[in-house]
LOTIDO-552209 format. One record per residue (C-alpha): y, x, z; residue in three letters. Coordinates in steps of 0.02 Angstrom, whole numbers, padded with zeros to 5 digits, always signed. Each point is the difference from the previous one (the first is absolute). Layout:
N
YXZALA/...
//
This chain:
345
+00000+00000+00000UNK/+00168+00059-00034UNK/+00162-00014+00107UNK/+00172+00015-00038UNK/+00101+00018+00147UNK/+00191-00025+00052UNK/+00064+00048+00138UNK/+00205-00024+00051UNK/+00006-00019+00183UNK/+00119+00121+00077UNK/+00044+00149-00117UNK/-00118+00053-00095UNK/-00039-00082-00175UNK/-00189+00016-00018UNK/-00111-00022-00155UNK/-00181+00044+00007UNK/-00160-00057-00120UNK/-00164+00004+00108UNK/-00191-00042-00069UNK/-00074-00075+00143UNK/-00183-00015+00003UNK/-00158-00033+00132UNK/+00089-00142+00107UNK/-00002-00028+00192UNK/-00160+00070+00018UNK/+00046+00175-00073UNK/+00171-00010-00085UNK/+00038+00149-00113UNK/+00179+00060-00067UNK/+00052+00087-00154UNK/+00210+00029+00010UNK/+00034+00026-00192UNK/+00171-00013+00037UNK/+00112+00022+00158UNK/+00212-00006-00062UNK/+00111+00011+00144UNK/+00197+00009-00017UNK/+00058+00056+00171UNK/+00186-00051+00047UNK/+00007+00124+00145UNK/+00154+00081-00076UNK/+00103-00156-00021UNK/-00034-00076+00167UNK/+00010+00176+00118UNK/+00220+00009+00009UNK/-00041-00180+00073UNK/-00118+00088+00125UNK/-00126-00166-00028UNK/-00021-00130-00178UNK/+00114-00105-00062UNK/-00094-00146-00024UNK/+00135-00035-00164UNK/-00024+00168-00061UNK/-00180-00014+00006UNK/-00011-00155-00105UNK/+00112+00074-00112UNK/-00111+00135-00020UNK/-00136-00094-00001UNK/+00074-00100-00162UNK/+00009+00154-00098UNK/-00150+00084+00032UNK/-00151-00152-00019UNK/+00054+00007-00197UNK/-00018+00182+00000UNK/-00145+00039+00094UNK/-00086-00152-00078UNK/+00033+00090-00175UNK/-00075+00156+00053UNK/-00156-00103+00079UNK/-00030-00083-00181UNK/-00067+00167-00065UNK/-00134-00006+00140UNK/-00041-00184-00018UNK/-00036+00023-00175UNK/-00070-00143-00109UNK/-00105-00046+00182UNK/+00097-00123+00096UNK/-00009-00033+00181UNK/-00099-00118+00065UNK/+00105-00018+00150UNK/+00194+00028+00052UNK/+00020+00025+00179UNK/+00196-00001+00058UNK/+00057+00009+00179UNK/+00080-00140+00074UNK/+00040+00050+00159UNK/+00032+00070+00135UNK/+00152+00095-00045UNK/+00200-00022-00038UNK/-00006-00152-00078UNK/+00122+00053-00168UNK/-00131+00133-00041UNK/-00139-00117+00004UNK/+00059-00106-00104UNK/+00020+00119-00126UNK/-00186+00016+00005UNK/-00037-00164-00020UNK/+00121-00054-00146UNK/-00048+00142-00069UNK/-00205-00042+00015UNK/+00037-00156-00062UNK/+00056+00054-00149UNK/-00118+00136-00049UNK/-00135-00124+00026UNK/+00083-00134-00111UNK/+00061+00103-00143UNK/-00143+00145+00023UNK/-00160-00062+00086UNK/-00005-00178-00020UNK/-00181-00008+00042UNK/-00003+00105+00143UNK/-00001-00063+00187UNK/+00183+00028+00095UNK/-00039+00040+00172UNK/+00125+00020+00160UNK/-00031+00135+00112UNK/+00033+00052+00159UNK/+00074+00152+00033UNK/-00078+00040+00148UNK/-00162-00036-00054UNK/+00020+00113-00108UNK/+00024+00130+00104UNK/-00130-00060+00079UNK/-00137+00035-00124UNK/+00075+00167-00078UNK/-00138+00084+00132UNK/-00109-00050-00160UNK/+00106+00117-00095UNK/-00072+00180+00120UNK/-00131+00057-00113UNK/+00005+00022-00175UNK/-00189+00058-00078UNK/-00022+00122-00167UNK/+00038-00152-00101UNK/+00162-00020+00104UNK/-00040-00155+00078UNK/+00040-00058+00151UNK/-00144-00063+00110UNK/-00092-00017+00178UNK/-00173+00032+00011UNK/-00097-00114+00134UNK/+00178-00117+00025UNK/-00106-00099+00130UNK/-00013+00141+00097UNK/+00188+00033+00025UNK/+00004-00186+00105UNK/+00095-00063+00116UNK/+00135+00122-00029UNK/+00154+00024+00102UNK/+00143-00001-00139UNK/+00185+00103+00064UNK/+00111-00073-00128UNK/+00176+00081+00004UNK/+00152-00003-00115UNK/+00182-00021+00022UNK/-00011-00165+00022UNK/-00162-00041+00089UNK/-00118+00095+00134UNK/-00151-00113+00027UNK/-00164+00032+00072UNK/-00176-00123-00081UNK/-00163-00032+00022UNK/-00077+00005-00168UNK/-00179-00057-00016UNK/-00017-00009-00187UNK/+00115+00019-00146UNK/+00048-00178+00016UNK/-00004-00038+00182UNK/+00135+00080+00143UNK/+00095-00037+00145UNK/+00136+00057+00053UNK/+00004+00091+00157UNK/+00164+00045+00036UNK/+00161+00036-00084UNK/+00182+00087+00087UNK/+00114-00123+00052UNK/+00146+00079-00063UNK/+00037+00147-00106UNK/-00153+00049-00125UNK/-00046+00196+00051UNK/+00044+00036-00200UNK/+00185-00073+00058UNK/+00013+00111+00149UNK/-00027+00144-00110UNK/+00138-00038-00095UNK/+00134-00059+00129UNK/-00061+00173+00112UNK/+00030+00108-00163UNK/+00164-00078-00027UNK/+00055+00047+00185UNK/-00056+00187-00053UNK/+00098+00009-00137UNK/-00143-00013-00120UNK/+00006-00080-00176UNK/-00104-00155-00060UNK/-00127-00048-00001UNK/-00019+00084+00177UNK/-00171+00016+00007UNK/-00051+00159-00093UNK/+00152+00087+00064UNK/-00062-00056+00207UNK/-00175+00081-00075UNK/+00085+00152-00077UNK/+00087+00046+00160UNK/-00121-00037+00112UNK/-00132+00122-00077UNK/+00165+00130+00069UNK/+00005-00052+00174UNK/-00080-00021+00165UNK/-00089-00163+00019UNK/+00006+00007+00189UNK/+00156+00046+00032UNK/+00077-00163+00054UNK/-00108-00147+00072UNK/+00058-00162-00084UNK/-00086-00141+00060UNK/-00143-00106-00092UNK/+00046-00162+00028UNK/-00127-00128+00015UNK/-00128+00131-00033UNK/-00091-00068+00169UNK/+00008-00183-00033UNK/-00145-00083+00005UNK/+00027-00097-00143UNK/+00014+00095-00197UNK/+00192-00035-00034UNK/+00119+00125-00028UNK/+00187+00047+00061UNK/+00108+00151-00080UNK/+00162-00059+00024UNK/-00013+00064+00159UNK/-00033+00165-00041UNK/+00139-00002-00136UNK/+00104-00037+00151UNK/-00054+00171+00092UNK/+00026+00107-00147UNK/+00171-00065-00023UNK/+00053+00027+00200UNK/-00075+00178-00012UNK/+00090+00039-00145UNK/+00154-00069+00098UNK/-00043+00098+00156UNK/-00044+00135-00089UNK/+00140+00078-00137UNK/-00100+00149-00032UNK/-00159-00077-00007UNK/-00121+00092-00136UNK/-00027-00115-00135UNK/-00168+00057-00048UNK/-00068-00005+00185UNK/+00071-00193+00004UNK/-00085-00051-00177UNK/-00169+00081+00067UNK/+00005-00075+00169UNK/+00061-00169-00066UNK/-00149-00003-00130UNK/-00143+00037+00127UNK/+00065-00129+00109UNK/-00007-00126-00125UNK/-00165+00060-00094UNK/-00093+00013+00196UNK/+00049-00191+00021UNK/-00074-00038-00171UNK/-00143+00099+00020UNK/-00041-00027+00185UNK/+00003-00202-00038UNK/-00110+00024-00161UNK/-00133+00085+00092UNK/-00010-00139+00155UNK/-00020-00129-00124UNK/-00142+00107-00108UNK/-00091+00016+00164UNK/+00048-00185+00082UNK/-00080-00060-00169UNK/-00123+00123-00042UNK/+00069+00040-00193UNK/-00097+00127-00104UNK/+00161+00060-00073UNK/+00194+00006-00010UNK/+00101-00052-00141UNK/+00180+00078-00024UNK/+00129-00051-00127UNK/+00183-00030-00012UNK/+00137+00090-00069UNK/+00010+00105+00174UNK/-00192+00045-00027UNK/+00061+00117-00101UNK/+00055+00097+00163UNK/-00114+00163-00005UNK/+00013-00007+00222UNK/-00064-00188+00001UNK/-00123+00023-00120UNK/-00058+00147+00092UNK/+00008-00075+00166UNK/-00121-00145-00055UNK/-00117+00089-00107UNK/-00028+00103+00154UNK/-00010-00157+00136UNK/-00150-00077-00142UNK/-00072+00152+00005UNK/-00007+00030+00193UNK/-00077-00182-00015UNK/-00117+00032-00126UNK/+00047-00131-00096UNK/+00077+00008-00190UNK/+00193+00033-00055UNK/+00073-00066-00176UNK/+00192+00006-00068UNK/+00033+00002-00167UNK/+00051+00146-00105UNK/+00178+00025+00031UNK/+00079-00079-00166UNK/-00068-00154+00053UNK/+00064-00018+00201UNK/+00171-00036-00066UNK/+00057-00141-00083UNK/-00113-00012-00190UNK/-00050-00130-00093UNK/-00187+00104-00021UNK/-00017-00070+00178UNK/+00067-00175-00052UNK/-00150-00007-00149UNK/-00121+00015+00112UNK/+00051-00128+00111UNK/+00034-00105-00140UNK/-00188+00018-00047UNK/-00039-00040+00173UNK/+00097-00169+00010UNK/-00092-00027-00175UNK/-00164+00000+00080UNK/+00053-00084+00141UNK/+00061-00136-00090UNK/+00164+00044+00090UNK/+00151-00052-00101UNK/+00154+00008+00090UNK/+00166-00102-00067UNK/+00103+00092-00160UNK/+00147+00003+00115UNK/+00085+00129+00099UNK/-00042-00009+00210UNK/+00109+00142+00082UNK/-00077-00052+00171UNK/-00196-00032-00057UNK/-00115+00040+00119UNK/-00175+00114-00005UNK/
//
């Protein structure tokens, strides 16, 4: 089966073909095509996106990157075209959408126009870890990987699931304020970093001393799975206040272990509380080398199994968007043509 997939939600305008075989029982992935047109530039003097700018973007670039994903389409036409509908800012979605609409009309007429959601997206790029000699991307013995304990973060979400098949999950726990991929960014800003603030927290943490100052983990203790980092967003900013000659590099180190420790330390409770056989990572802020490290290690100390997708596909793609659009295919899960800034995993 073959996708083509849209994806507009924030600010990055995604086109991707995927051939999408073996369904739920052992779903394979071919990316023949993966386009993104990053708006980083346009968006850092604003230190965050313009959600105006974005769609603006957005309006230029579907034509073009659709031209240049003709040549890989070729005389065979998709089957399906998957488009996310939400969440996200609103304007860019709908960019998505009209767009979709469209290409299927004029374009595909026969194929089936599927809404996605974003976050199930990210959700299933773990199917996009390991690519075989024929540079596929598979799971050998999927059963075996159930009940999972899935860390979903991005700058806009941090949940924690229970997965317990590729179409069955429950949310555990989510924060109840700002997303850990949001802290990043606000925590960079104070530092005098540019956007997107992740990388750059990364980049000088890898130069300083992880221990040097004790933030607090808040919530990390809870008995419950929910997150809080506005808290520790707080503590940065009144050490930074308190402290004018602070070392910037010692700050972005200590901030990150604080926050990756609170992800990691709930992820593991939850693995044991429900006995998972592995741990799923994805999100734009999987792409963090420290969090990815920190987990891999905690699954390994449990004997249980790690996945997170190859890096290209943690942030926002619309790879990851085919192969949830397969996935609400077979699940005979069609989700309204209509843009949902506020949908819901």
């Amino acid at each position: 089966m073959r996708i083509l997939s849209i994806e507009t939600s924030c600010d990055e305008t995604a086109l991707a073909v995927v051939e999408a075989t073996g369904g739920l029982s052992a779903p394979k992935f071919k990316i023949l095509s993966n386009l993104v047109s990053s708006q980083i530039e346009l968006h850092r003097p604003f230190g965050g996106v313009v959600p105006n700018i974005a769609k603006r973007e957005h309006l230029i670039n579907l034509p073009i990157l659709f031209d240049e994903i003709k040549k890989t389409l070729g005389k065979k036409l998709p089957d399906i075209v998957a488009v996310t509908v939400g969440p996200g800012l609103e304007p860019a979605l709908w960019t998505g959408v009209g767009f979709s609409k469209e290409v299927r009309k004029n374009s595909f007429p026969k194929a089936e126009l599927i809404g996605v959601n974003h976050m199930e997206g990210h959700l299933y790029s773990f199917l996009l870890a390991n690519k075989d000699k024929n540079q596929q991307f598979s799971i050998s013995g999927l059963k075996s990987i159930f009940p999972a304990i899935a860390v979903v973060v991005s700058g806009g979400h941090t949940m924690l699931l229970r997965v317990d098949s590729l179409s069955k999950w429950k949310k555990l726990g989510e924060t109840r304020d700002d997303a850990v991929g949001e802290a990043f960014d606000k925590v960079a800003r104070m530092l005098g970093f540019q956007y997107p603030g992740g990388p750059e927290i990364e980049k000088h943490a890898k130069l300083g001393n992880s221990k040097a100052i004790e933030f607090p983990r808040p919530l990390m203790h809870s008995k419950d799975y929910d997150f809080s980092f506005s808290g520790l967003k707080t503590s940065v900013l009144y050490y930074l206040r308190d402290h004018k000659d602070a070392n910037i590099n010692d700050v972005a180190a200590s901030f990150q272990t604080a926050a990756v420790e609170t992800l990691a330390k709930k992820a593991e409770r939850a693995a044991q509380e429900f006995g998972a056989k592995s741990i799923l990572l994805s999100g734009g802020v999987a792409a963090n080398s420290a969090l990815r490290g920190v987990l891999s290690n905690k699954a390994k100390e449990l004997k249980i199994k790690f996945f997170a997708p190859s890096f290209e596909y943690n942030t926002d793609n619309a790879a990851m968007i085919g192969v949830a659009g397969y996935m609400s295919h077979l699940r005979k899960k069609n989700r309204r043509i209509s843009a949902n800034a506020n949908i819901s995993l």
